[in-house]
C-alpha positions, 0 to 999 in steps of 0.5 A: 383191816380191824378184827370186827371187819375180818368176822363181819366176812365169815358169816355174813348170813346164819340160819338158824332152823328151829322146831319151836319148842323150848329145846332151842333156846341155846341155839337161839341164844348163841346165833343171836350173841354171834350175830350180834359180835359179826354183824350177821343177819339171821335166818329162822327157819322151821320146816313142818314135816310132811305126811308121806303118801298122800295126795298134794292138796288133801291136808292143804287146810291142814298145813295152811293152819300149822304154817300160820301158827308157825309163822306166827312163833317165829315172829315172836322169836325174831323180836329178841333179835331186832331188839339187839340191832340183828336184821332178821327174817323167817322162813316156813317150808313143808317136807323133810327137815334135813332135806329142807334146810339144805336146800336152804342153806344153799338157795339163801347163801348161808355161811353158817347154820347154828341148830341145837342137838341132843346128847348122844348117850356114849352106848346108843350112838347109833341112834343119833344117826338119823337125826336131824342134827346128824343129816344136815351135819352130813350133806350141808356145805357150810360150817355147822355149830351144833350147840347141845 
């Protein structure tokens, strides 16, 4: 079996969860460079946090808008992928990011999640505890490659 075949099975499927800002072009980059080498297709996915305490239905316009746009942006990303040959979907949900892209990891059969991180200043590690980079690391069962 060639080593093209043997990478092809690792990682069959990436996600790779943005939050559409400029902050995740290297993890863009890196997911789009090891698909590409694997023959993995790529999941965007973005989660639009939601408003704790309030009613199902009362920012229902509200959240139609921002899945809207954010479906939107990732279209637009998702062109850089299926110019180079990457089959590639996208993915809009509403809720706690960590808790989102979990589930997702686990209800999509992903191999691995590729998502940016920020540095963590050597004195203030305890900050970096509640990210969410640090949670989906935590409870995600499979392989994470923060790319900072």
């Amino acid at each position: 079996m060639s080593d093209r075949r043997k990478r092809r099975r690792l990682f069959r499927h990436v996600m790779v969860p943005v939050d559409l800002s400029d902050r995740n072009e290297r993890a863009l980059r890196t997911a789009l460079t090891l698909a590409r080498e694997a023959g993995s297709r790529v999941t965007l996915f973005h989660v639009i946090q939601g408003v704790a305490g309030l009613a199902p239905g009362e920012l229902e316009e509200f959240y139609r808008l921002l899945v809207q746009r954010s479906e939107r942006k990732l279209r637009e990303v998702a062109r850089s992928f299926t110019s180079k040959g990457v089959e590639v979907s996208t993915q809009v949900r509403i809720g706690e990011p960590a808790a989102e892209i979990v589930r997702a990891t686990l209800r999509e059969a992903v191999d691995l999640v590729v998502m940016g991180s920020h540095k963590v200043k050597p004195g203030r590690r305890e900050r970096s505890w509640g990210t969410t980079s640090y949670k989906v690391g935590i409870f995600c069962q499979c392989p994470i490659l923060l790319v900072k």
